[in-house]
N, C-alpha and C positions, 0 to 999 in steps of 0.2 A: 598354301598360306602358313603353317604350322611351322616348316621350312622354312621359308621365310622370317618369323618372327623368332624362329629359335637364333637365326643366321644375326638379325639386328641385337639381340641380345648378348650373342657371343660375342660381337663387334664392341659392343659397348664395355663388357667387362672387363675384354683383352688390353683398352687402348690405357695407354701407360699414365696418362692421366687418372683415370678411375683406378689406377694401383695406387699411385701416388695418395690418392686421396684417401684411401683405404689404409693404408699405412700410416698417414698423420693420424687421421680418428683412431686407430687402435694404438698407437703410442701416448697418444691425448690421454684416453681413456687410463693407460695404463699409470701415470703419472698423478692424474687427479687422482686416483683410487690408493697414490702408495703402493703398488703393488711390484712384485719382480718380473724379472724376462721369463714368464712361464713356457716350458715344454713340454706337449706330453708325447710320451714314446711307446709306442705299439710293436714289441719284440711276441715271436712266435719261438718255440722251442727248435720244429724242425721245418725250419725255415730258413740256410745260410743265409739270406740276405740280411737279417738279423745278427747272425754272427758276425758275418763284416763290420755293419753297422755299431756292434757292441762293442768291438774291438778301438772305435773313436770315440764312442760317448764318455768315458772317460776323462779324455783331454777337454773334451769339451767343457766337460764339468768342475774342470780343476782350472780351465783359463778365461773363466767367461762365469760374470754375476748373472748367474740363470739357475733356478729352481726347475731340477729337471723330476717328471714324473713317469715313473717309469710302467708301466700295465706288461699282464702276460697274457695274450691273448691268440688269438689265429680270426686266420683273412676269413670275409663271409664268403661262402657256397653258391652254389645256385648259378644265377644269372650275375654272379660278380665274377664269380672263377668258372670258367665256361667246361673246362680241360684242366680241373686239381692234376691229374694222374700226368698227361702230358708236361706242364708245368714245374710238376715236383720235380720230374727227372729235369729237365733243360736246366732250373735252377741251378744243381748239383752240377752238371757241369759246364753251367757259365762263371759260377762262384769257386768253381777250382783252379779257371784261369786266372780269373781277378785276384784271388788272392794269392797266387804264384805270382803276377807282375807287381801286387802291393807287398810282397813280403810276411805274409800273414800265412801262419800255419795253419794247414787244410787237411783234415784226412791223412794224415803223416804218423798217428799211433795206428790207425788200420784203415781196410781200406773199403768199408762202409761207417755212416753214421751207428752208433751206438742205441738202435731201435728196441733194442730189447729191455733197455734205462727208460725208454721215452716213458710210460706211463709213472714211474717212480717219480724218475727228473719233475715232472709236472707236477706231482703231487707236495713236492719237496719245493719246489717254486711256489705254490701256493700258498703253502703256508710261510716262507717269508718276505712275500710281496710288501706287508705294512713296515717292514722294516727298514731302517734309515739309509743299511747299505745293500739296496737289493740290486743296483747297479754293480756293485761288483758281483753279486751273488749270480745276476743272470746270466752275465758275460761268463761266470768260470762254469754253469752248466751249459750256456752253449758252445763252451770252448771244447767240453769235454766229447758233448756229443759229436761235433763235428771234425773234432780232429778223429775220432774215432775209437777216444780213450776209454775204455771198457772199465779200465783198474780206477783211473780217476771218478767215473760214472759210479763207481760201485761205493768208491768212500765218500760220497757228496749223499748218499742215499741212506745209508747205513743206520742213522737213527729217525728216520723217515717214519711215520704213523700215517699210512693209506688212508687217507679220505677222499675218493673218488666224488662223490659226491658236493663237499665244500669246492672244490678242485675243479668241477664241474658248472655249480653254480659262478666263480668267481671269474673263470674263462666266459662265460654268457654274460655276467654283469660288464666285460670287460668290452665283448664284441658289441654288443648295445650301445656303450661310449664312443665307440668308433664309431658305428654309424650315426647317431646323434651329432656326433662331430663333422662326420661329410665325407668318412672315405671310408673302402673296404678292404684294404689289403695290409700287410706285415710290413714291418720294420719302415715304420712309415713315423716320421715326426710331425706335428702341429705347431706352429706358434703364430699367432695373431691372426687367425686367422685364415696362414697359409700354408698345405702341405711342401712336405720333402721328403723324398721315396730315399731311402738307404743310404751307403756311402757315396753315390751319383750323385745323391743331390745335397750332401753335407756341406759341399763352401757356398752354395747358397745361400743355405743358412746362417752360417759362419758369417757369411760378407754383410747380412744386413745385420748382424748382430755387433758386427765391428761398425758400421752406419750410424750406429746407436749411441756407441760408448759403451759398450756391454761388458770390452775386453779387458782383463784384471790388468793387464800389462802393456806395455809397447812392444817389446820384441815380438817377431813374427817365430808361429807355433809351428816346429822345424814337422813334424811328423804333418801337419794336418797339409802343409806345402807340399808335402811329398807325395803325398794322396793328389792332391792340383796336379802336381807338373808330373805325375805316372797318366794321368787321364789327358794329356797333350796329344793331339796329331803331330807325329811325324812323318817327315817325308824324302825320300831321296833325291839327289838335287839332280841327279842323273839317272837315267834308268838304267839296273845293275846287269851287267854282261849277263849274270846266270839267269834273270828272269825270262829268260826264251821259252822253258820248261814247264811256267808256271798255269795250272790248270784258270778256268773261263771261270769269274764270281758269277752268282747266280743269286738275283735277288727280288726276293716275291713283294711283288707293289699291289697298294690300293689308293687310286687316285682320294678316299674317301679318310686316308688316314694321312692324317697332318705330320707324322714320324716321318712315313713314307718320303712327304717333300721334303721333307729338312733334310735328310739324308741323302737326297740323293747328288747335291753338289758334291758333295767331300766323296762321294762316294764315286765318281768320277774324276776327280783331282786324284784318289789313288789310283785307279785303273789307268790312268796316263801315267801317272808316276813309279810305275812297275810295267808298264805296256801291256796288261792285259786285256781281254776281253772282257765287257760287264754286261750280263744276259739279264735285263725285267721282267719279268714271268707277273703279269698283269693277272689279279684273282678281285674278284668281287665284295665289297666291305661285308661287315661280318653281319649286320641286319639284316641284309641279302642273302645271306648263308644260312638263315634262321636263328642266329648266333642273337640274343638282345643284348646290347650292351642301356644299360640303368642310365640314368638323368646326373646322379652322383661321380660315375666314373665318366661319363662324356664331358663332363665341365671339368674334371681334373686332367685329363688329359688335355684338354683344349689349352688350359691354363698352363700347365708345365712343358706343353711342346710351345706355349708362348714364349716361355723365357728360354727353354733349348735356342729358336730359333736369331731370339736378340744375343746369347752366346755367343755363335757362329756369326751374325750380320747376315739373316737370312730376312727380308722381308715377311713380316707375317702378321696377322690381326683383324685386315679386312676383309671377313672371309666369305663365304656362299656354298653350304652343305651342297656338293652333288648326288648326296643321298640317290638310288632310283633309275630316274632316267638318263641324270646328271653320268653319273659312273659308266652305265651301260656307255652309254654317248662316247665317252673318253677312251674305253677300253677298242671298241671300234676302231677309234680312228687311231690309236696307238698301232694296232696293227699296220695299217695302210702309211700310216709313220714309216715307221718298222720297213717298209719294202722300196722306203726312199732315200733310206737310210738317214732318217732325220727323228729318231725316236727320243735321241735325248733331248735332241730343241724341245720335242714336242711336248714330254715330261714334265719339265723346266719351265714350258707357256704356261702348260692347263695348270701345274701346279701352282706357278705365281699365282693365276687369274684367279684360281676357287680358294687359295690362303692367305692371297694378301694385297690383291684388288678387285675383291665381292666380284667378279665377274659370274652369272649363272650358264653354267657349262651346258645348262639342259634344253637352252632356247639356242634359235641359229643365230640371233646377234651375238650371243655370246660365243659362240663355238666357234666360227668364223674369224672373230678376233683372236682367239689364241691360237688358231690355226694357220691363219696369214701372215701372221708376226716371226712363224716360224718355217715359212718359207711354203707350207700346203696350199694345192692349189683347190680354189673352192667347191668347183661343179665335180671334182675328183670328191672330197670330204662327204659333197650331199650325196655321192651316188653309194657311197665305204658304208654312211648312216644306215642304209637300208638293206646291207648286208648283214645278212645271223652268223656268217660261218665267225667269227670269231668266241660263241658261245662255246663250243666242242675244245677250243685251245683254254679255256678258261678252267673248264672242267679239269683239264689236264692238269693245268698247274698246278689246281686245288688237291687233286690226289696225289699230284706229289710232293707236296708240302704234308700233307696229311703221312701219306710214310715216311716222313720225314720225321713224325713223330709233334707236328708244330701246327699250329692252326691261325697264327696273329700276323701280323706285318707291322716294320719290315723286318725281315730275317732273310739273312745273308750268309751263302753258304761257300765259302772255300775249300774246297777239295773236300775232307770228310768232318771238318771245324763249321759249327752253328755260332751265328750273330744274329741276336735278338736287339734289334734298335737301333736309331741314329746315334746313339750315344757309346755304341762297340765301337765305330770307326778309326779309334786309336789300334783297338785288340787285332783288328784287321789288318792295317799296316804292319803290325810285329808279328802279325801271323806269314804273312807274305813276303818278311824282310827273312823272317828262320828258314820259309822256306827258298831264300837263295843261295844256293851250295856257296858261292864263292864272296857272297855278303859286300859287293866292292859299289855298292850304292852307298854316299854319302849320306847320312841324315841330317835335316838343318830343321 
């Protein structure tokens, strides 16, 4: 039942109407009150996705009537960040591709973060957070830190007076806003209402602030376009003579995570589009894994893989948590998929059916339909249900995603390159276009 009513709820908040309407009231509201396009921005010190994100706020601030508020804070612990330690590394180097393909300096004065400044930097941040221009202030400490600048660290600090303590409280007054606010993680924006995670999710914000009338100008902001069409899928219009060579993608699914479906067409349009092989390595959602994910991060993800999926033209919104039995159920018959060679239909069924036509994956009316639609034949499905051996391959995947250093889904691994999310699938194709020796695939 619980299931159930969390599933009608999430239906309810997702459908585009109830945005719609959310959006009028909070621009309503903004309007009677006289008030401006307020932002508030949640940057962490060592945190690249902050750095990226720093590196826009800027323009944003210079092309758009917005009152941006800036805080210095870090993500909450616990049961929000399951794996800080795992996490912190993959950051670092997903943030060194990204900003190799955005043109943004990384790590280029050395060739670690400047950890040894971290406690000064902080202190030195604290004390000019009140201050008018502390946008540019944070951006040039987390420029330093992360390009690796030790000499810039050291004259940004220089007249610095340690107070760990105020420094301490002003980071906890900071992390209490964020969660008062509704989310728990870094370089994360607010407005009206609505989260945006980093530079991933900056033209969203952009777009509905141009919706608005927000923009100082008419001409289109040449850098923040660039940042759009670097984040484009491309594709070879031909599969490239060299890609013969090219190792099997390998990619850890949870029919329980909403990333997982949106990812996995495009993630299939590439593996045609380069002729390789694509290996699902099916693991169990993380509540299953004792992992808890909060009430806070489950509606924000649900929310932002919503609009991911109307991105792409992915059918999404109607949904039905397979939490449980649901999952087990699916992972089951993916195997027996798997030996009919029919695992992407079968993906592609369950997935529609549990994200975006409420189908309950955990009863046999519903099982059945997403089964025979994809071509499974029934009394095969009922007899695969009451098979365990699929437990022992599950295990599998999960420890080796675990030395893999990674515990979430989906992440996708090409040769010795980690992709964390539906939202790599561009980094993927240009990881797979470098690695063809002779490069003679077209891109369109």
């Amino acid at each position: 039942m619980k299931r159930k009513i969390r599933s009608l709820y999430l239906r309810m908040i997702l459908a585009p109407g109830y945005q719609k309407f959310r959006r009028f009231m909070a621009e309503a509201r903004r309007l009677l009150t006289f008030k401006k396009h307020v932002i508030h921005v949640f940057l962490q010190l060592d945190d690249p996705y902050s750095y990226l994100l720093s590196h826009y706020l800027q323009l944003v601030a210079e092309n758009y009537k917005v009152d941006l508020r800036i805080y210095l804070s870090q993500a909450l612990s616990g049961e929000f960040m399951p794996e800080p330690g795992m996490l912190s590394e993959y950051a670092a180097r997903d943030c060194k591709l990204l900003a190799s393909e955005l043109g943004i300096p990384f790590l280029d004065k050395g060739e670690t973060p400047v950890v040894e400044h971290r406690r000064a930097l902080l202190d030195f941040l604290a004390g000019e957070q009140p201050d008018q221009e502390f946008l540019e202030t944070i951006h040039d400490a987390l420029s330093v830190y992360w390009r690796g600048d030790i000499e810039g660290a050291a004259r940004l600090v220089a007249h610095t007076r340690p107070d760990q303590t105020e420094t301490n409280i002003l980071i906890s007054q900071n992390q209490l806003l964020l969660r008062k606010l509704g989310h728990y993680s870094s370089a994360m924006m607010l407005y009206a209402g609505e989260w945006y995670w980093g530079a991933d999710r900056l033209m969203y914000l952009c777009n509905r602030l141009d919706s608005l009338g927000a923009r100082l100008g008419s001409e289109p902001i040449a850098e923040l376009q660039s940042l759009s069409q670097s984040m484009q899928l491309n594709l070879p219009a031909a599969v490239p003579a060299s890609a013969s060579n090219l190792p099997t993608i390998d990619m850890y699914h949870s029919f329980r995570s909403p990333y997982s479906y949106i990812a996995l067409k495009r993630l299939f349009d590439i593996a045609n589009a380069f002729g390789v092989r694509l290996e699902i390595k099916p693991i169990l959602p993380m509540v299953m894994r004792g992992v808890p994910v909060p009430y806070s991060k489950l509606l924000y993800i649900a929310k932002d893989a919503c609009r991911e999926a109307r991105r792409i033209g992915i059918p999404f919104g109607n949904l039905h948590d397979p939490v449980g039995v649901g999952a087990e159920r699916c992972i089951a018959v993916f195997y027996y998929a798997k030996s009919e060679g029919k695992e992407r239909q079968f993906v592609l069924s369950a997935g529609s059916g549990i994200w975006a036509e409420g189908i309950d994956v955990a009863t046999d009316e519903g099982m059945r339909t997403v089964t025979e639609r994809c071509g499974l034949f029934w009394p095969d499905v009922v007899e695969t249900l009451a098979d365990e051996s699929w437990r022992e391959k599950v295990v599998a995947n999960r420890d080796s995603l675990t030395e893999l250093g990674l515990w979430g889904v989906p992440n996708i691994i090409v040769d010795n390159a980690v992709f964390w999310g539906q939202d790599r699938d561009w980094l993927i194709a240009r990881q797979l276009e470098d690695m063809c020796e002779a490069g003679d695939g077209i891109l369109v």
